[in-house]
C-alpha positions as CSV (number, residue, x, y, z in Angstrom):
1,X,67.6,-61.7,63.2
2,X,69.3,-59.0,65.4
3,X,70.6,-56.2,63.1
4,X,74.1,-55.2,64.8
5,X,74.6,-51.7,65.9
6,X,76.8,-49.7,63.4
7,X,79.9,-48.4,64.7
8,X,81.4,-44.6,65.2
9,X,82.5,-43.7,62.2
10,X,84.7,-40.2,61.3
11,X,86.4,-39.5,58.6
12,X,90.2,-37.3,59.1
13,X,92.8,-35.4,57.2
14,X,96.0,-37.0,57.7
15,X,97.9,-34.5,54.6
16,X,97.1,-31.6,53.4
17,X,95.6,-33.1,49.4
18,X,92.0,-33.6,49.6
19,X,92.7,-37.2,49.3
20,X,95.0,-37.2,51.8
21,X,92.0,-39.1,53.9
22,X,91.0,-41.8,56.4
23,X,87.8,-43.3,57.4
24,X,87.7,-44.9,61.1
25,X,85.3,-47.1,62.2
26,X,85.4,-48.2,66.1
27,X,83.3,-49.0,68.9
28,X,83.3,-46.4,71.9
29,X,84.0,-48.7,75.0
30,X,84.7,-48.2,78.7
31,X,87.2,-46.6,80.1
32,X,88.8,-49.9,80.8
33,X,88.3,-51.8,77.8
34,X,91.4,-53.3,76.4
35,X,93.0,-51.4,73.0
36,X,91.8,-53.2,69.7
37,X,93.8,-54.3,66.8
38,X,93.6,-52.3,63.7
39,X,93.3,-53.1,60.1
40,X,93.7,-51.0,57.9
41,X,92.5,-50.5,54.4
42,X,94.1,-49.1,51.1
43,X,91.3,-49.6,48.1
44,X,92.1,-50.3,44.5
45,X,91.5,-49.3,41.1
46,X,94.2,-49.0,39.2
47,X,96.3,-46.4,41.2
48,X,94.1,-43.7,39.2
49,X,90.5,-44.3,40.5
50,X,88.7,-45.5,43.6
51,X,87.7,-44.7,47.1
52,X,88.1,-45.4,50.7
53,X,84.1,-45.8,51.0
54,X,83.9,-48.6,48.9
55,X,85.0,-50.7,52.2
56,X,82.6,-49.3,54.3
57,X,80.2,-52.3,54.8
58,X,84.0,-54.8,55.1
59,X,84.9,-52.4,58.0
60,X,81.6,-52.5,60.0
61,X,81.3,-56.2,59.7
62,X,85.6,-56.5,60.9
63,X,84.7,-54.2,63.5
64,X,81.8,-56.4,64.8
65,X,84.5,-59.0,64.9
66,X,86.6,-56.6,67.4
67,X,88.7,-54.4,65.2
68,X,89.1,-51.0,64.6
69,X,89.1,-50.3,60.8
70,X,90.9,-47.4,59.3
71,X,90.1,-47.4,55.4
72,X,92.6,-44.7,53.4
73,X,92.6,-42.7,50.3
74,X,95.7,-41.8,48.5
75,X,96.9,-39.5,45.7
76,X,96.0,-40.8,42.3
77,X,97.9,-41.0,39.1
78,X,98.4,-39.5,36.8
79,X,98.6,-36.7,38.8
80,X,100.6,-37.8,41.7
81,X,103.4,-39.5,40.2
82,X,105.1,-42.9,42.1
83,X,106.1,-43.4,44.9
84,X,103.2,-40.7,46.1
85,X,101.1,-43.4,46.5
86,X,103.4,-45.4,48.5
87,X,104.5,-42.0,50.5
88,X,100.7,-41.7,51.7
89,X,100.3,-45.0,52.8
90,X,103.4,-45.0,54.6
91,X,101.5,-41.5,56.3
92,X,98.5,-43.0,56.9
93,X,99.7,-45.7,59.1
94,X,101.8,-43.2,61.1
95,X,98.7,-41.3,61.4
96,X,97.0,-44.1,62.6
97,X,99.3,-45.1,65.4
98,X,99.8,-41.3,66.6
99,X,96.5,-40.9,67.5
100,X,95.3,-44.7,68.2
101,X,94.5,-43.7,72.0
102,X,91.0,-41.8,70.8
103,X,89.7,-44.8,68.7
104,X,91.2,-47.0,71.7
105,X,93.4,-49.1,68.8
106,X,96.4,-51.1,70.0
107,X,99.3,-49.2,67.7
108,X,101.7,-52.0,67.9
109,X,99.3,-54.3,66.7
110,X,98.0,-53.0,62.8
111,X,97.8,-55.1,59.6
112,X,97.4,-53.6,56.4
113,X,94.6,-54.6,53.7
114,X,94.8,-53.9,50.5
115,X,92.7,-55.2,47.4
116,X,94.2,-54.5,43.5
117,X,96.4,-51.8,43.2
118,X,96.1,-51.1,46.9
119,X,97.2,-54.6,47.7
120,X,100.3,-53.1,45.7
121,X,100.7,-50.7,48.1
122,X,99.8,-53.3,51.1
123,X,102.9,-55.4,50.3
124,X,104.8,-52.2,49.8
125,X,104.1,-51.3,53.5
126,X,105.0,-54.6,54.5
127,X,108.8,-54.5,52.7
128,X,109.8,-51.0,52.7
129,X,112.2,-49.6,55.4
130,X,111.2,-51.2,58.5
131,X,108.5,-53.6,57.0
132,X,108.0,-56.2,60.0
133,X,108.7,-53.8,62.6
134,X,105.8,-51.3,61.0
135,X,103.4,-53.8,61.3
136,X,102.3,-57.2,62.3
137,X,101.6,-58.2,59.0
138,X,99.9,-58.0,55.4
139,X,96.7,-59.2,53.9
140,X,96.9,-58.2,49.9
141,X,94.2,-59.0,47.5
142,X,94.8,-59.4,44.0
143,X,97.9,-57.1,44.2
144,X,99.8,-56.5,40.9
145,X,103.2,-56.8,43.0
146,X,105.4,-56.4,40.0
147,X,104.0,-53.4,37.7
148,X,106.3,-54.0,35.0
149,X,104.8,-57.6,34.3
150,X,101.7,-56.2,34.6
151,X,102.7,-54.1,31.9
152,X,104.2,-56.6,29.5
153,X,100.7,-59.0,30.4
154,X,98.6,-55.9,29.0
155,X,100.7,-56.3,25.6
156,X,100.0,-60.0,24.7
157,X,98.1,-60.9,21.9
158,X,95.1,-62.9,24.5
159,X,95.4,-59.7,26.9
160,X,91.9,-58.7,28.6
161,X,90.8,-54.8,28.8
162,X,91.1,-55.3,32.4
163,X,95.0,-56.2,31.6
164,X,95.1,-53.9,28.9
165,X,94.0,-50.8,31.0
166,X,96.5,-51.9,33.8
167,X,98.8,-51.5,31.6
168,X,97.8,-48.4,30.4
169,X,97.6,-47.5,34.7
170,X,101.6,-48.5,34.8
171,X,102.8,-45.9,32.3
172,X,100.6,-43.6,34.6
173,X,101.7,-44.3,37.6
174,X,105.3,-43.8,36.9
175,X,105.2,-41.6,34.2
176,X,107.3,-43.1,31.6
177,X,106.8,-46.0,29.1
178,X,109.7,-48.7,29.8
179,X,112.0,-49.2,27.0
180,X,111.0,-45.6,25.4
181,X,114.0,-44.0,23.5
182,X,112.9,-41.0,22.3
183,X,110.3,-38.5,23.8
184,X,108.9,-37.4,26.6
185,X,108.1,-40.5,27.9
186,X,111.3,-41.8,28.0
187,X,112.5,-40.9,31.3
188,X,116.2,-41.6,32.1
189,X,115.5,-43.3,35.7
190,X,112.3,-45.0,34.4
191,X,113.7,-48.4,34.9
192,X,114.5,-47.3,38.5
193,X,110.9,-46.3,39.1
194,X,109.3,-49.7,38.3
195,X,112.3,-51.1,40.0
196,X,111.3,-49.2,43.0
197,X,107.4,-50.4,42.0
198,X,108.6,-53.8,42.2
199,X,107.5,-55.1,46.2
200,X,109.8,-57.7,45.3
201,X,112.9,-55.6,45.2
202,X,112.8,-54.2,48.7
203,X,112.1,-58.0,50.2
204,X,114.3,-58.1,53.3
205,X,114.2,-60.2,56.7
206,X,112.5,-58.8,59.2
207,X,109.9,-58.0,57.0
208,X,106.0,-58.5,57.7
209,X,104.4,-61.8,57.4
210,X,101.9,-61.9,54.4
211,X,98.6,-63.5,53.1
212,X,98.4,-63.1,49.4
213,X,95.4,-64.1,47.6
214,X,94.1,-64.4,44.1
215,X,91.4,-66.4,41.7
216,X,92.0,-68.9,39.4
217,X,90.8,-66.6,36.4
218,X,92.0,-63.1,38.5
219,X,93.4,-61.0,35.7
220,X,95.9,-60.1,38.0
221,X,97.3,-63.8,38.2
222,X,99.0,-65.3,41.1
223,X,102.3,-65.2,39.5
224,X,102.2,-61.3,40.6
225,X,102.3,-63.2,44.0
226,X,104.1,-66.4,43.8
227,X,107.5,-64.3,42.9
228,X,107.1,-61.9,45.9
229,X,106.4,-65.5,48.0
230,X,109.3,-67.1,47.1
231,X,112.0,-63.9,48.1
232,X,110.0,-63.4,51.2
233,X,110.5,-67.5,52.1
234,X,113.8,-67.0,50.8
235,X,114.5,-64.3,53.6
236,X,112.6,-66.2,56.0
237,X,109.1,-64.2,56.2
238,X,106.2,-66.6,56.7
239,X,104.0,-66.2,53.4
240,X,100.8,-67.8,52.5
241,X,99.7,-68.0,49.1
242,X,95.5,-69.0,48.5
243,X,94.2,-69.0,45.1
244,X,90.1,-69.3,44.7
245,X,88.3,-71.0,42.2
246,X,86.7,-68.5,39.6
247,X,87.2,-65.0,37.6
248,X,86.8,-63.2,40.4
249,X,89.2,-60.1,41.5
250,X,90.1,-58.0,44.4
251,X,87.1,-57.3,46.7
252,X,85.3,-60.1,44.8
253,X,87.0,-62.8,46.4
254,X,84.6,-62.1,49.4
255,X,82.2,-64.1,47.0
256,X,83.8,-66.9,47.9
257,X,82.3,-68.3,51.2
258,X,86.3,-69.5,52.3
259,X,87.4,-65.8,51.8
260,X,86.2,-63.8,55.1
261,X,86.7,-66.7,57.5
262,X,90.5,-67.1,55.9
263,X,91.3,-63.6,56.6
264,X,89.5,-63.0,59.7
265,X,91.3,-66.2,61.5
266,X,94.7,-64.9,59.8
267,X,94.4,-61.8,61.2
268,X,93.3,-63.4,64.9
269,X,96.5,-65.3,64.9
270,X,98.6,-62.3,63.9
271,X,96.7,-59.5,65.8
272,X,96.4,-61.5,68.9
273,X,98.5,-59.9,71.9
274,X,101.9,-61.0,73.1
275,X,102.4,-61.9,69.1
C-alpha cells in the first residue's frame, strides 16, 4: 500500500474574531493545470461548539479525489447571536472565491458541506439571497433545517439528551425562548428570528441544488429534511433526500460504506465544468 502524499495545507483569517477562520487544503500544481472545484466545509455541534479541524482527514482524502477543500469556523452561540453564524458563512465563501487563484480553485464551481448544525448553515447558503447563483450546489448532513421543531422535539416526553441539548442550543442561538411572555427571554421579534432560522422560509427558484442526508435513528430526523425537500421541488430545485440504516449522525454517516461514494459522485456531477 502506497500512503498518498498529504496536501498544502494553511490556515487564514477571513474576519477579524478569532473564529473568523478557514483551513485550505490543495495540491500545488503546474502552472497550467486546470482550476479545481472546491468544497467547502462548515462543522457542527450545536451552533456553540466545534471545529474546522475535525474535517481534516475528509479534506485530504476529497483532495486526493481532485478538490480543493476549504473547512470554516464560525462564531459560536451564545455569544454571537443568529444570523452571525449565517453572516460568516456567507464571508467565508466570498473569501474563498476572492482569492481562489493562489489555491488554483475554480470560483464558479464551489459546493458547500455541512454536517449537524453546519448543515444548518449549508442549506442556508444554498437559499439565502442569491442561493443557486452562489454556488453549484449543497451537500448537508444531518442538518436541523427548521430550529424551531428542533426545539419542540427536545420537549417530548421520549426526547433523547442529544434532542434535549439541541434544544437547549436553539434558545442559544437566537437568544429568546419561543412563546416567552414575560422576561428577558421574551424577545419581541423572536418569532422572526427562528423564522429567519428556518432554511425553509427563504426557499426560492433559482436556488442551489441539494443532497440531504440523514439515518434511520439520526436524532436529528429526516423530517428536518423532507419539509425543506418538498418547497425546494415545489420551486423546482433538484433535491435528493438519502436516509442510512442505523443511529448514526452527522460525520457518522461516513460509517456507512454508501456514504463517501454518494457524495463524492454527487459532487462530480455538480462540480464538473460546463455544469
Amino acid at each position: 500500500m502506497v500512503t498518498p502524499r498529504l496536501p498544502r495545507a494553511r490556515s487564514y483569517a477571513y474576519g477579524k474574531d478569532p473564529n473568523q477562520r478557514i483551513d485550505a487544503y490543495w495540491r500545488k500544481e503546474g502552472p497550467k493545470a486546470k482550476p479545481r472545484p472546491v468544497v467547502l466545509i462548515l462543522h457542527g455541534g450545536y451552533w456553540m461548539q466545534g471545529d474546522k479541524g475535525s474535517w481534516k482527514y475528509f479534506a485530504r482524502r476529497l483532495t486526493e479525489d481532485g478538490f480543493v477543500v476549504m473547512s470554516a469556523n464560525y462564531r459560536l452561540a451564545p455569544k454571537a447571536q443568529w444570523p452571525a453564524q449565517r453572516d460568516d458563512a456567507l464571508s467565508a465563501l466570498a473569501f474563498v472565491k476572492k482569492y481562489a487563484r493562489h489555491w488554483n480553485a475554480d470560483p464558479s464551481r464551489v459546493v458547500v458541506l455541512g454536517a449537524s448544525s453546519g448543515g444548518q448553515l449549508a442549506t442556508q447558503v444554498g437559499t439565502f439571497g442569491t442561493g443557486g447563483a452562489q454556488v453549484r450546489g449543497v451537500i448537508a448532513l444531518s442538518p436541523p433545517n427548521d430550529p424551531y421543531l428542533a426545539y419542540q422535539d427536545g420537549a417530548l416526553a421520549g426526547a433523547t439528551p442529544s434532542q434535549r441539548k439541541l434544544r437547549r442550543a436553539v434558545v442559544d442561538l437566537v437568544h429568546c425562548v419561543p412563546g416567552a411572555v414575560t422576561g428577558l427571554l421574551a424577545a419581541p421579534d423572536c418569532w422572526q428570528r427562528l423564522d429567519d432560522a428556518n432554511t425553509t422560509t427563504h426557499v426560492s427558484a433559482g436556488d442551489a441544488p441539494m443532497l440531504l442526508m440523514h439515518a434511520t435513528g439520526d436524532f436529528v430526523p429526516v423530517a428536518q429534511s423532507n419539509g425543506l425537500a418538498g418547497a425546494l421541488r415545489e420551486a423546482g430545485v433538484p433535491v435528493t433526500v438519502k436516509t442510512v440504516e442505523g443511529k448514526m449522525h452527522a460525520s457518522q454517516l461516513f460509517e456507512d460504506e454508501h456514504t463517501y461514494p454518494t457524495v463524492l459522485a454527487w459532487l462530480k456531477n455538480r462540480l464538473r465544468p460546463g455544469r
